[in-house]
C-alpha positions in Angstrom: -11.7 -17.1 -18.2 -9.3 -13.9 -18.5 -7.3 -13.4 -15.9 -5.5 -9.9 -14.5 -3.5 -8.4 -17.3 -0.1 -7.0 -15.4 2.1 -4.8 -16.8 5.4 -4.8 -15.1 6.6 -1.8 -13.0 10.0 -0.4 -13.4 11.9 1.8 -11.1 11.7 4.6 -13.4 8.5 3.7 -14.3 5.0 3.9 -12.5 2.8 1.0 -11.6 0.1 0.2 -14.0 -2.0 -2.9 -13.7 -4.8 -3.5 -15.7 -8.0 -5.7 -15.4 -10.0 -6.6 -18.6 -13.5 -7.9 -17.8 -12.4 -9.6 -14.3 -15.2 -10.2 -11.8 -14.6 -8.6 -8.5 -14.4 -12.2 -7.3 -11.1 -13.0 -9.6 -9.9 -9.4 -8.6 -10.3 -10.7 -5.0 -8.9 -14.1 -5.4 -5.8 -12.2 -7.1 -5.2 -9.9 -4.2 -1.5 -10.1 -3.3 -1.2 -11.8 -0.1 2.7 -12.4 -0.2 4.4 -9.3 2.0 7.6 -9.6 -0.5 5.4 -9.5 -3.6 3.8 -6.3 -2.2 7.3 -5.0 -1.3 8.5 -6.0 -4.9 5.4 -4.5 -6.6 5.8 -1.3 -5.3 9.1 -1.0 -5.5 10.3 -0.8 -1.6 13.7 -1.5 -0.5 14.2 -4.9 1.1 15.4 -3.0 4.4 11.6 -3.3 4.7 10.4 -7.0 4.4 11.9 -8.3 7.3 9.0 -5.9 9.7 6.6 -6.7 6.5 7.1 -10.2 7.0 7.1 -10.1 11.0 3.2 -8.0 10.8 2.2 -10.3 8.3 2.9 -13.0 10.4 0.5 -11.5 12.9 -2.3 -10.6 10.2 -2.1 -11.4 7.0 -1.5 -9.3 4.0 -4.1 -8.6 1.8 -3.8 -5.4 -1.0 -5.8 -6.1 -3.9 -4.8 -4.8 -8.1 -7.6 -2.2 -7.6 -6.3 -0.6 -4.8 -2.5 -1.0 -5.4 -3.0 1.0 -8.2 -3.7 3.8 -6.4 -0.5 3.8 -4.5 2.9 5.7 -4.9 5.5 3.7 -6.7 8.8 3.2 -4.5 7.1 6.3 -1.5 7.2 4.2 1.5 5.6 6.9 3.0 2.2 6.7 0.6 -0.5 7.4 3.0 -2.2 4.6 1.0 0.5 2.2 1.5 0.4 3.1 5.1 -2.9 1.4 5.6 -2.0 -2.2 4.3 2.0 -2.1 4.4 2.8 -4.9 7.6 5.1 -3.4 9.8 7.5 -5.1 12.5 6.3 -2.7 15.1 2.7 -4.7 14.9 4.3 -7.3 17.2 4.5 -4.3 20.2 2.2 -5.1 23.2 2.3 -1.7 24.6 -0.2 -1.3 28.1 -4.4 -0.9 26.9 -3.9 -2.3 23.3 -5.8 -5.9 23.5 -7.1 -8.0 21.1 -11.0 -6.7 21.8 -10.4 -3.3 22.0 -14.7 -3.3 21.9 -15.2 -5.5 24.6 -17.5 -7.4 21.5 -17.6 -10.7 22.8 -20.1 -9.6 26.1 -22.4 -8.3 23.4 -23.1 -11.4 21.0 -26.5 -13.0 22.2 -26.2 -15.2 18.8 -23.6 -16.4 16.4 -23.1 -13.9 14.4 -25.0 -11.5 15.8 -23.3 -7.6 18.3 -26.1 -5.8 20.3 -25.0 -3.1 21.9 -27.0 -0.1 21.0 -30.2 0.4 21.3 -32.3 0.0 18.1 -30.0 -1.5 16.2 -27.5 -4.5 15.8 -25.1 -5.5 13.8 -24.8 -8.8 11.8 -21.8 -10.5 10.9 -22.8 -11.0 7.2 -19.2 -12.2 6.1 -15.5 -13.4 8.1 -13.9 -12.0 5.2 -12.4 -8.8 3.7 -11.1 -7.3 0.5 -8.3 -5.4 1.7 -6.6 -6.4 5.3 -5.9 -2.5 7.3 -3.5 -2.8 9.7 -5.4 -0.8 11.9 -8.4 -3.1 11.7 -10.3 -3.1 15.7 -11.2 -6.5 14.5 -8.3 -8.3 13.4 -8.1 -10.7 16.3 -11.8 -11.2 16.2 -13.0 -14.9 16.5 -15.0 -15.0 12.9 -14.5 -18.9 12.8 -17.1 -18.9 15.8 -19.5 -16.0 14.1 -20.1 -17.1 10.8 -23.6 -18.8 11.0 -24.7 -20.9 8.0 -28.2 -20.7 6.8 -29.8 -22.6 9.5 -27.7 -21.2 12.1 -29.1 -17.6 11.1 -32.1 -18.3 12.5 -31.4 -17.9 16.1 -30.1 -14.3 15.0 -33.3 -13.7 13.3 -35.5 -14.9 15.6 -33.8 -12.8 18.3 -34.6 -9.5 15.8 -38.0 -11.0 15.8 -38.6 -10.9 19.7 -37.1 -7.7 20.1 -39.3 -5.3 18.5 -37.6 -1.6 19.7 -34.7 -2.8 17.0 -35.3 -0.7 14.0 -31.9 -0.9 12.4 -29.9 -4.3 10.9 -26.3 -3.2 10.5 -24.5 -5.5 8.1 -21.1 -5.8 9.1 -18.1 -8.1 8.8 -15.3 -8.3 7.9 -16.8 -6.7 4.7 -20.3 -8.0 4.4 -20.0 -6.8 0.8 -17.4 -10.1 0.2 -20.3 -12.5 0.5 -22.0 -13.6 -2.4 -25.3 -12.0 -3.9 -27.3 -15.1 -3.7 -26.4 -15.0 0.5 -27.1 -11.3 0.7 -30.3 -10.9 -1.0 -31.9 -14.0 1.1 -30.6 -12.4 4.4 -31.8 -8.8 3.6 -35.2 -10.8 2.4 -35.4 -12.7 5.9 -34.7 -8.9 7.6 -37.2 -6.7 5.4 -39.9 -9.8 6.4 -39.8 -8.4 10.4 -42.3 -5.8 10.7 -40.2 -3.4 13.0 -37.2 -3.0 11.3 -37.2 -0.2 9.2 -33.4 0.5 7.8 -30.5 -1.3 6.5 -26.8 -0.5 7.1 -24.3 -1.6 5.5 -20.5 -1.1 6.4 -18.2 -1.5 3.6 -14.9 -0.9 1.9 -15.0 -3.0 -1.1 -16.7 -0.4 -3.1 -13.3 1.6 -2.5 -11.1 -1.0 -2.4 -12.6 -3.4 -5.7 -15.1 -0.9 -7.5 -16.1 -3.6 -9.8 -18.0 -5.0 -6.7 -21.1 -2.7 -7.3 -22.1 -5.0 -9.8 -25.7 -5.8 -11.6 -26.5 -9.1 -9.2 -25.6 -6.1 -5.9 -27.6 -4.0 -7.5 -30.5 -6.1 -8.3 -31.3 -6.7 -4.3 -30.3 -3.2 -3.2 -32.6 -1.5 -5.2 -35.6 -3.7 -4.5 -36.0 -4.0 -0.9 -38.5 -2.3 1.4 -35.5 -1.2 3.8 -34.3 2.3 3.5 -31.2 2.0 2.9 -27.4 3.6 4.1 -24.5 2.4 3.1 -21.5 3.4 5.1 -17.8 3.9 3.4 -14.8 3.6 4.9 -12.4 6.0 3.6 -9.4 7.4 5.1 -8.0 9.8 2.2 -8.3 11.3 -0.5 -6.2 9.6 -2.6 -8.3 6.4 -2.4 -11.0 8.2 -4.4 -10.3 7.6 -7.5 -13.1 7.6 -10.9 -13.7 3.7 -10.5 -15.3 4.3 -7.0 -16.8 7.5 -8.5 -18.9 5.7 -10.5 -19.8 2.7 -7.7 -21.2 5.6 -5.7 -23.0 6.6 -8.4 -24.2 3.4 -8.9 -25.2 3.2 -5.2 -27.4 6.6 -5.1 -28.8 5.4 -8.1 -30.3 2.2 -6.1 -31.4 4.0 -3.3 -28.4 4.0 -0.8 -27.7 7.6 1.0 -23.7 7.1 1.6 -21.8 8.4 4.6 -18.2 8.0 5.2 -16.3 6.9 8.4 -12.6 7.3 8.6 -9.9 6.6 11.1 -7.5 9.6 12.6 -3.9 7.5 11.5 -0.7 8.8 12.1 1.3 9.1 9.1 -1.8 8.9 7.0 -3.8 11.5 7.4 -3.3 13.5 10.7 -3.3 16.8 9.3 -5.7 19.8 8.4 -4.9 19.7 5.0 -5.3 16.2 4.6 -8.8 15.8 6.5 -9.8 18.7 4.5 -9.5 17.1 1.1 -11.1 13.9 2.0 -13.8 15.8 3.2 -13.6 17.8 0.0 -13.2 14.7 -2.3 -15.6 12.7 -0.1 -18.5 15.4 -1.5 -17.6 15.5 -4.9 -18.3 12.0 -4.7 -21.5 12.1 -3.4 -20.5 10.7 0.0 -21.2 13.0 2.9 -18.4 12.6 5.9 -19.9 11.5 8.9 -17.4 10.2 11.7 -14.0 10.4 12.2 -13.1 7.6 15.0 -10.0 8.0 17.2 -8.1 4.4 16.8 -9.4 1.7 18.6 -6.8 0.6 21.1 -6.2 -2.9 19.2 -3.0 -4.9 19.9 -0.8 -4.1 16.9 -1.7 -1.3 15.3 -0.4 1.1 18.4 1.6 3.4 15.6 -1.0 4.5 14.6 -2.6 6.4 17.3 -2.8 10.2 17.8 -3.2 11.7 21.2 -6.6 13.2 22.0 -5.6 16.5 22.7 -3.9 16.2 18.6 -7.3 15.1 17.6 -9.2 17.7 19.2 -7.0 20.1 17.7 -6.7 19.4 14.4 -11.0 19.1 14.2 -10.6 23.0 15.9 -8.5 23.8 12.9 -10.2 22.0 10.8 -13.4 23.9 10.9 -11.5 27.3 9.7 -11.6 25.3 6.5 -14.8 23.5 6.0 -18.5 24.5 6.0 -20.2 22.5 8.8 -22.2 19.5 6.5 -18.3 18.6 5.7 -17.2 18.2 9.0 -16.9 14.6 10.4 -17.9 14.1 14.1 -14.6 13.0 16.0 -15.7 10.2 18.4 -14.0 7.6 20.2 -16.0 4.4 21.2 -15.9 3.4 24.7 -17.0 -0.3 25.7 -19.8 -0.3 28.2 -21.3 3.6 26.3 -24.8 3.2 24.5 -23.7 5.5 21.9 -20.2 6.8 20.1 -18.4 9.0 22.8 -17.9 12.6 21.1 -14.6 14.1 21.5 
């Protein structure tokens, strides 16, 4: 088996790590998951692992070798490194940030299984995730109690089954893209088997996060079922888009998959005309059409992130001086209790 080939960083030297022939599952059993080897791999002062160590405590660190690559070397203000850094202000309980920001838990009529809009619901196809965002609206989530094994999918399916105005299986997670092909393909075959549902979702960052994840044995399910497909991206910059997840999109349109993108308004990140604007721009030349652009999710620890309304509604105004309309994302906050995404 070859492992991760790294190539040690310098501080007058850029990260470069290079993977020869690893499966996306070695690249995600490899992701760093130590806040001081993250710290030491980028090359951040060690003013900065006492917080990194604090947040991590709180939520785990998770960056994987795809995606470290594509930050800054020794720029702790990467909007990359952002995302994923842990940060002592995580343990902050300001007033309105809980830890079901969603208000999910009155919505799960089966393990595993979110109804709250009509026509659709969302399945949670995997507890786990590539990369761990320190903004993440489900990072308290109780996974441990909605991660159904085979048998116990069945409630879930049989509750799609009786309720025939649901049109739309959303695979969620986590990253449902984290479980394995042999899992995915025989829950996407019980879901194309129910007459009335005609599409599946799925919401993902592992195609941006560990490219190498849009892989033959994905591909080989994807392309084959009777589901029109949409696979949603979660992409928050520009810089994230790099030629490796490129050429996963590509490999995505080729099976059939129209791709939209939802991203997060972060502070620090990218809460700025000229930043939105080249995602949006970057997002196209990818072949990924923006779609939303959510307000943060009130989630305990990850209150530095937020921007004010009247900043989001702003920017948007501004923003639309410098895109044509099929690049603007739709700034919505979601509001527990609404049947639909609240537009701002």
């Amino acid at each position: 088996m070859q492992e991760n080939i790294i190539i040690a960083a310098s501080e007058t030297q850029s990260h470069c790590y290079s993977m020869v022939q690893s499966t996306w599952q070695q690249q995600l059993s490899h992701a760093i998951r130590d806040p001081q080897i993250l710290c030491d791999r980028l090359g951040l002062s060690h003013d900065w692992l006492a917080g990194a160590q604090a947040g991590h405590d709180l939520f785990d660190v998770c960056v994987p070798e795809a995606y470290l690559n594509r930050i800054a070397y020794a720029d702790i203000d990467d909007p990359l490194l952002r995302q994923v850094l842990p940060l002592g202000e995580e343990a902050l309980t300001p007033h309105g940030y809980v830890v079901d920001p969603l208000a999910e838990a009155d919505h799960r009529p089966a393990k595993g299984l979110i109804h709250k809009y009509a026509g659709r619901v969302l399945l949670i196809a995997s507890p786990n995730c590539a990369i761990n965002c320190r903004y993440c609206f489900r990072r308290h989530f109780p996974y441990s109690d909605n991660s159904p094994s085979r048998a116990q999918w069945q409630e879930a399916l049989d509750y799609l089954r009786s309720e025939t105005t649901i049109h739309e299986a959303i695979l969620s997670g986590g990253d449902p893209l984290a479980a394995n092909d042999r899992q995915l393909a025989w829950l996407v075959e019980q879901l194309e088997s129910i007459p009335h549902l005609k599409r599946l979702r799925i919401h993902t960052r592992l195609p941006v996060v560990i490219p190498d994840r849009i892989d033959d044995a994905l591909l080989n399910w994807l392309s084959t079922t009777r589901l029109q497909k949409v696979v949603v991206l979660h992409i928050n910059h520009a810089n994230e888009i790099d030629q490796t997840v490129v050429d996963a999109c590509a490999r995505l349109k080729q099976a059939g998959a129209t791709l939209l993108n939802q991203s997060v308004l972060l502070r620090r990140v990218n809460d700025s005309v000229s930043a939105l604007a080249a995602l949006s721009e970057r997002l196209f030349e990818a072949g990924i059409l923006p779609y939303y652009l959510h307000v943060l999710d009130p989630v305990q620890g990850a209150a530095h992130f937020d921007v004010p309304d009247s900043e989001a509604r702003e920017l948007v105004a501004q923003l639309r001086d410098h895109l044509p309309g099929f690049l603007m994302p739709r700034l919505v906050r979601e509001i527990p209790g609404k049947g639909s995404k609240t537009p701002l």
